[in-house]
N, C-alpha and C positions, 0 to 999 in steps of 0.2 A: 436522819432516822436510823435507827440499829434496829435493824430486821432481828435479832437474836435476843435481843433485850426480855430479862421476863421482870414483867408486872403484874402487881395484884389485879385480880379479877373483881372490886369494888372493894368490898368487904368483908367477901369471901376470903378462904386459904388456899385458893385456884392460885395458879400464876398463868399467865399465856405471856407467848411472845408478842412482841408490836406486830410482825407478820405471822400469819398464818396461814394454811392451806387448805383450802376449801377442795374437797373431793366430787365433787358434783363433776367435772370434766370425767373423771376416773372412771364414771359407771356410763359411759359414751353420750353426754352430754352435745346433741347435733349431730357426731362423726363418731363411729368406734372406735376404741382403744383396745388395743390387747392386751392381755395380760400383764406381759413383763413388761413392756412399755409403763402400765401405771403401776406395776413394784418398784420398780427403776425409779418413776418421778419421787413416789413417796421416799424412796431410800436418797435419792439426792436432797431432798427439802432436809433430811436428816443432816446428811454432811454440812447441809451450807447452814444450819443451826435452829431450824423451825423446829418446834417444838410441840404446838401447837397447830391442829391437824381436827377438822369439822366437816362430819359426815351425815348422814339421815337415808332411810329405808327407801324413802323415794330415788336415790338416785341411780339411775339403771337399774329401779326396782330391784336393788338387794347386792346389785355390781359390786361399786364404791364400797362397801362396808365387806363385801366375801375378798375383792383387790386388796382393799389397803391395811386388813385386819391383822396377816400374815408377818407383814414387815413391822407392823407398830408391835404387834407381838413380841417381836424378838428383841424391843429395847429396852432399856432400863426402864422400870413403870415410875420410878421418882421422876422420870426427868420430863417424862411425858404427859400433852393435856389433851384428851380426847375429848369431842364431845359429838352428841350424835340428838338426834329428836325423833319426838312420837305425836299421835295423831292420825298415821294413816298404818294400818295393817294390810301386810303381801298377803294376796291370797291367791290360788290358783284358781282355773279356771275363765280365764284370760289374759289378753297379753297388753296391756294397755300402757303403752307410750308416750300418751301425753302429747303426741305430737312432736316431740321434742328426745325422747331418747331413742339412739339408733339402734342397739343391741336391742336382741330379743329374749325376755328370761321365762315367759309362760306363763308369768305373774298381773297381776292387777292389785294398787292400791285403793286401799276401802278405809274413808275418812274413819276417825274413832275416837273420840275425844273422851270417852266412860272413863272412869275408874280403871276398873277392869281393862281396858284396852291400854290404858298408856303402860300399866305393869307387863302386861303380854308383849306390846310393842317394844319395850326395855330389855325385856328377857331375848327376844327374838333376834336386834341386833347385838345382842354379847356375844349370841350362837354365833350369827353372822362370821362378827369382828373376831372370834376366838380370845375374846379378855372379859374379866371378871367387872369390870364396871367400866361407867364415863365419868368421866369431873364436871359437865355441864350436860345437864337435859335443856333441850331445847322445846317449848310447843310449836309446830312447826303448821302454819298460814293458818289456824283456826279462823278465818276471819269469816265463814258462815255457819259459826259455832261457836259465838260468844259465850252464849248461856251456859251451854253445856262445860265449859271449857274452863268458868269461873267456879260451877257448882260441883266439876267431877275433878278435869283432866289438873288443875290447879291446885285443888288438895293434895292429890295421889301425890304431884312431883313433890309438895312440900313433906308428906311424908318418908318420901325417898331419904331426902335430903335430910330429916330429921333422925333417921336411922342410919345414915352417913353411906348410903349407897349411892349418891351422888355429893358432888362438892357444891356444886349451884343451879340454881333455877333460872330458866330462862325463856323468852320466848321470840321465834323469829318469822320475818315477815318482809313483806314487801312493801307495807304501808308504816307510815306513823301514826295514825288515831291509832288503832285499837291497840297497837301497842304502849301507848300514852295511857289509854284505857288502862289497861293490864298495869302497866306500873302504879296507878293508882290503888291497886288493891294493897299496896306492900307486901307483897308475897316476891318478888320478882330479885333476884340480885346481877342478874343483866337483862340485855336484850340484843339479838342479830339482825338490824336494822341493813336490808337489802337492797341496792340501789336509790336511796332517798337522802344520802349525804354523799352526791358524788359532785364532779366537776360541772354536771350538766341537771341536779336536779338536788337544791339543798331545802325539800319540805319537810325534812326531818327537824330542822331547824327553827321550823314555827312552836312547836310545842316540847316534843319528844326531849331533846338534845337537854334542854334549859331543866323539863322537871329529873332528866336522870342527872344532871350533874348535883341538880340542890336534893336529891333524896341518897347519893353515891350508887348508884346505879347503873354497873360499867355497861357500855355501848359499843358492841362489836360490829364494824361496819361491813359488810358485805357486797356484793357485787359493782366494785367502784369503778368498774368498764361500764358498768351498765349493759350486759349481754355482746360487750365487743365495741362497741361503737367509740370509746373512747380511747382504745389499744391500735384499732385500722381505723380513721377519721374518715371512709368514703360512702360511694352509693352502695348499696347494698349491705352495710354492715348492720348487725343487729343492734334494738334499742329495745330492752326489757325484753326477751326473748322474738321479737320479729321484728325485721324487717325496717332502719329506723325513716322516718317521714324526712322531706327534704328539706326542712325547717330543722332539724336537727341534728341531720350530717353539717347541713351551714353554721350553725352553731361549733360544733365541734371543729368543723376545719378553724372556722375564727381561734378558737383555743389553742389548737396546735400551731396556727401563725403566731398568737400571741406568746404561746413556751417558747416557740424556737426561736423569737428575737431575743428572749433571757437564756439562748444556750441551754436550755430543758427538754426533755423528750415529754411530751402529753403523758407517755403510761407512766413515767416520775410522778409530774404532778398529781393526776388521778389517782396514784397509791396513797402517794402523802397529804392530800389535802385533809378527807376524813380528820387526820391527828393535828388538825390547827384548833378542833372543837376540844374544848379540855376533857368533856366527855366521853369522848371514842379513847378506848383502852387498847384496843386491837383492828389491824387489818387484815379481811381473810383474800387472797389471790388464789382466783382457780387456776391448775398448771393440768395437761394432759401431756406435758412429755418432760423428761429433765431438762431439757433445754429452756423452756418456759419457764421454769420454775428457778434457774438463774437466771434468766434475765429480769423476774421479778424482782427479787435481792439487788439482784444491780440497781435498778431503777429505784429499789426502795431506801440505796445507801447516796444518790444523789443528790448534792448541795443547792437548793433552791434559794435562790435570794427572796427574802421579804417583800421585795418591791415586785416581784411577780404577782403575788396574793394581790397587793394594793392595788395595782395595774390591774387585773383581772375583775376589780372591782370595780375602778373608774370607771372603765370600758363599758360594764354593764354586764358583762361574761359573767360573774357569777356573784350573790347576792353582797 
C-alpha cells in the first residue's frame, strides 16, 4: 500500500489518499491534546504525504476543526481534500462530552438533521476550519433520524454539491444497514463506514461493501482499530469506544499470534486489510501525536504476504 497514493473518490472529481487522517484524536478524543502537539501531527501527516484529512463538529465539540483548520489553511488548496460532517449543531449552554471527550469547550451538541441545520452546520465548521469549503460532506450517525435525514438533511447536501460547494456527498456511520439504506437512494457518492470492515468485525461485508462496489460508490473505511483494541491487543483496551469483553481481546491476541508468525505487526494488517475489499477507496488513521501518525505510514507501507489473509481465513479469524 502507498499511503500517499491519490485516487478518485468513485465518481466524483475528489481525489483522497489511500491513507488518511481522521482528527477525531486532535479534539482530545479520551486524553487531551494541546495544541501544538495536534498542529505538529497534522503538519507531519503533511510531510509524510497525506493529503487527505476528515474532521466533524463533534470532535472535542469544535477542537479538531479550530486545531487542524490553521495548518490545512496554509496549504496548497489543490493538493488538499478536506472533509468534515453535519447533523449535530455546537450550541452553548452546556458542556456535554459524550463521555468520551476530555477537553472542555462549554459547548453541547444538538442533533439536526433540517435543511436549515446541515447549511448552518456547513457554514459554522468553515468558521471553525478558517477555509472556504470541504470536498466531502459527511451525514454524520443520523441513525435515529432516518426520516428526517432522507426528506431534509439529504436534499440540502445534494444541493451543495449541485452548486459545486462541495465535491461529494456522503454519509458516515458506525453501522452498515442504514448506510446500505442510504446508498439505495442514489444520492450518495460515498460513504465512511466506521469500524464494520476491520480485522475483528467484517459486517460491512454482508450488504454495504457488495451494493457500493456495483453502484461505484467509494467506501472510506474508518476506525480499523476498532477504538484501540487492534493497535494494544490486551485487557483493558477499548472496543467500539469501551472497554473491550474478554472474548474479544482473545480474539485479537489470536490475530496478533497469527501476524507475527507471517513477520507482520497487527496495526499493518488492520490498516491494510479494509483495501483487500475493491470497494474501500480510502483508509482513515486517527494520530494525536506525529509520532503516531508515522508509524501509521510505516505500518501502512508494510509487505503482507497473501497467505496471511488466506491463513487468517482458515483459522476462522476473520470471515
Amino acid at each position: 500500500m502507498n499511503p500517499a497514493e491519490r485516487v478518485p473518490l468513485g465518481r466524483t472529481g475528489v481525489h483522497v489518499t489511500r491513507l488518511g487522517l481522521g482528527l477525531a484524536p486532535l479534539g482530545g478524543l479520551f486524553d487531551p491534546v494541546d495544541g501544538d502537539t495536534a498542529r505538529a501531527t497534522v503538519e507531519r501527516a503533511w510531510q509524510l504525504g497525506i493529503r487527505f484529512f476528515d474532521t466533524a463538529p463533534l470532535y472535542g465539540n469544535g477542537l479538531a476543526e479550530r486545531r487542524a483548520g490553521p495548518v490545512l489553511a496554509a496549504k496548497p488548496r489543490a493538493e488538499l481534500t478536506l472533509s468534515t460532517k453535519v447533523g449535530r449543531l455546537l450550541r452553548p449552554g452546556g458542556d456535554d462530552t459524550g463521555g468520551i471527550w476530555a477537553e472542555s469547550t462549554g459547548l453541547t451538541p444538538v442533533f439536526d438533521f433540517s435543511a436549515a441545520g446541515v447549511r448552518t452546520s456547513y457554514a459554522e465548521s468553515l468558521a471553525r476550519l478558517g477555509l472556504d469549503r470541504a470536498d466531502i460532506l459527511h451525514l454524520h450517525d443520523p441513525d435515529e433520524h432516518f426520516d428526517q435525514t432522507v426528506a431534509e438533511a439529504l436534499p440540502a447536501l445534494v444541493e451543495l454539491r449541485e452548486q459545486g460547494r462541495v465535491g461529494a456527498v456522503s454519509a458516515g456511520m458506525n453501522q452498515a444497514p442504514m448506510l446500505t439504506d442510504l446508498v439505495r437512494t442514489g444520492e450518495l457518492d460515498a460513504v465512511l463506514l466506521a469500524g464494520r470492515f476491520t480485522l475483528l468485525d467484517q459486517s460491512g461485508a454482508d450488504e454495504l461493501l457488495p451494493l457500493c462496489a456495483d453502484r461505484g460508490v467509494a467506501v472510506i473505511a474508518g476506525g480499523v482499530f476498532n477504538s484501540g483494541l487492534l493497535a494494544d491487543p490486551r485487557p483493558g483496551a477499548r472496543f467500539d469506544y469501551a472497554p473491550a469483553d474478554q472474548h474479544l481481546v482473545d480474539r485479537a491476541v489470536a490475530l496478533d499470534e497469527a501476524c507475527r508468525r507471517h513477520g507482520v505487526p497487527l496495526r499493518a494488517a488492520a490498516i491494510q486489510f479494509p483495501l483487500t475489499h475493491p470497494a474501500v477507496t480510502s483508509v482513515l488513521i486517527g494520530a494525536r501525536t506525529p509520532a503516531e501518525i508515522g508509524d501509521a505510514v510505516r505500518m501502512a507501507t508494510v509487505r503482507i504476504p497473501g497467505t496471511l489473509w488466506s491463513n487468517l481465513r482458515a483459522d476462522g479469524l476473520i470471515r
